[in-house]
N, C-alpha and C positions, 0 to 999 in steps of 0.2 A: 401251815395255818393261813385262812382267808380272812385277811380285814376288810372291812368296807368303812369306805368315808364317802359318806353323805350329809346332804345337808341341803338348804335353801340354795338356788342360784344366786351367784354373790357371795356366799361365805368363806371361801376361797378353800373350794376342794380342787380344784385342778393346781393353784398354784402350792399348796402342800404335796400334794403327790405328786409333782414334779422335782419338789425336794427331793422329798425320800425317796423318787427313781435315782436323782444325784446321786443318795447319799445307799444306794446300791439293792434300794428295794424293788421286785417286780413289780411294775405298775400296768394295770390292764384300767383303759378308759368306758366305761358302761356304754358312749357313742360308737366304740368299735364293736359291740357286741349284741344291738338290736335289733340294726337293721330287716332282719329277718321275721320279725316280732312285731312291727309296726304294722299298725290295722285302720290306719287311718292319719290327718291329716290335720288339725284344728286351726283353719286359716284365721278364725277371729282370735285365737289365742297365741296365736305362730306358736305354736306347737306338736310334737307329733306325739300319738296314740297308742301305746307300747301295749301288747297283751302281756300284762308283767307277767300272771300265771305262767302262762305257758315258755316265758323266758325263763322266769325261775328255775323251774323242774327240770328244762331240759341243760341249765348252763353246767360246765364242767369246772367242779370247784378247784382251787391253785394254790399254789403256796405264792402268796403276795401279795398285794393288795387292790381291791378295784375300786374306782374314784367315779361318784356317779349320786344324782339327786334320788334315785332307783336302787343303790347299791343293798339299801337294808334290806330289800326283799327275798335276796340272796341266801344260801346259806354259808352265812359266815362264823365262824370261830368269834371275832368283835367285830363290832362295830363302832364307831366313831362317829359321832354326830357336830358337824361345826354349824355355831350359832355365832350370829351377828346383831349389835344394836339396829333396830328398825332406821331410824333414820343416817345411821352408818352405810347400811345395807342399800337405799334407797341411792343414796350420794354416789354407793359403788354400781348398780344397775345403771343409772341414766346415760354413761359412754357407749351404752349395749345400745342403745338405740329402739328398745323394744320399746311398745304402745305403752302408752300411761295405765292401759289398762291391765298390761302384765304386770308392771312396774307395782303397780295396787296392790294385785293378786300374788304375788311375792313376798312381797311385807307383811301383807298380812298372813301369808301361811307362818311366815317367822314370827311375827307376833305373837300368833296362835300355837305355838309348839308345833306344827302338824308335823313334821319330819321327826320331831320325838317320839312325839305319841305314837305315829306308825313303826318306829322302828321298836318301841318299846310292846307293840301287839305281835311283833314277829321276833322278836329273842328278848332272852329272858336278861332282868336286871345286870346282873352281873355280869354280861358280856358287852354289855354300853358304858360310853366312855363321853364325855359330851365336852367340850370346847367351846368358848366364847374367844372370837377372835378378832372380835372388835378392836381392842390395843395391843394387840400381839404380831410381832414382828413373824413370816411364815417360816424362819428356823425357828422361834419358838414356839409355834405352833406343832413342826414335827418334832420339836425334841421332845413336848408333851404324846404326841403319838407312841412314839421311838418306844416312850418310858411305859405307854398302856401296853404296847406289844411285847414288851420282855417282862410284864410284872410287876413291875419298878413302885407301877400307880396301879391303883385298883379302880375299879369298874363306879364312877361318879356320875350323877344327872339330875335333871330337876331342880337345880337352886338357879338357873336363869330364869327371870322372872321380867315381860317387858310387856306385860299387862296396862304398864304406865303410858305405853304408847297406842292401845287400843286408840283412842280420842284423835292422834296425829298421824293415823295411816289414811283418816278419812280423805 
């Protein structure tokens, strides 16, 4: 079975999936894996240009999990969406040293659900799992994991709700 954890940068998908490699999951990182994919360069966004398509299709799927803001694109068995309070999130980004203007454009895709939304246009309900890990320590963040991938928890999303923050991502 392929999980993917994605989510906003800042939500803490690398540092959950370092858990679960701990805790003796196969962890594949989306960075090791697009190099080849990338079509481009966006210096005002410090960002790079992934042809997701064409990574999609050609990636070879695994028993384990791949940890990646691209990871839903995937075909995954679940998926795992970690969500963060906006101004959590904001406080967690600024060590990153990216432009205020990523920094923006960040929050507010979190604000916006946009990693939901997308992951919820490419697999269907029941294989999305959604986490707020705003007050959650990242063991308990994967032992909520742990618990979607054997069953334990069923397939939850959509009651994060931080529309209240539209007005202070400005």
């Amino acid at each position: 079975m392929m999980v993917g954890i994605t989510g906003t940068p800042g939500t803490g998908k690398t540092s959950v999936a370092a858990e679960l490699e701990r805790r003796g999951y196969r962890v594949v990182h989306l960075i090791d894996t697009v190099q080849p994919y990338i079509i481009e360069e966006d210096r005002q966004r410090q960002t790079l240009v992934v042809d997701v398509e064409r990574w999609a299709d050609e990636f070879e799927p695994f028993d384990g999990i791949i940890e990646g803001h691209l990871a839903h694109y995937l075909p995954c068995d679940k998926v795992v969406v970690l969500r963060c309070r906006p101004d959590i999130l904001r406080a967690r980004l600024s060590p990153r040293e990216y432009p205020p203007g990523k920094v923006w454009e960040n929050v507010e895709a979190e604000t916006l659900d946009i990693i939901l939304i997308e992951t919820l246009e490419e697999h269907p309900g029941e294989q999305v799992f959604e986490v707020d890990t705003t007050a959650l320590s990242i063991g308990e963040c994967a032992d909520l994991i742990e618990q979607f991938i054997r069953g334990e928890l069923l397939s939850s999303y959509g009651s994060i709700d931080w529309t209240d923050y539209l007005d202070r991502t400005a």
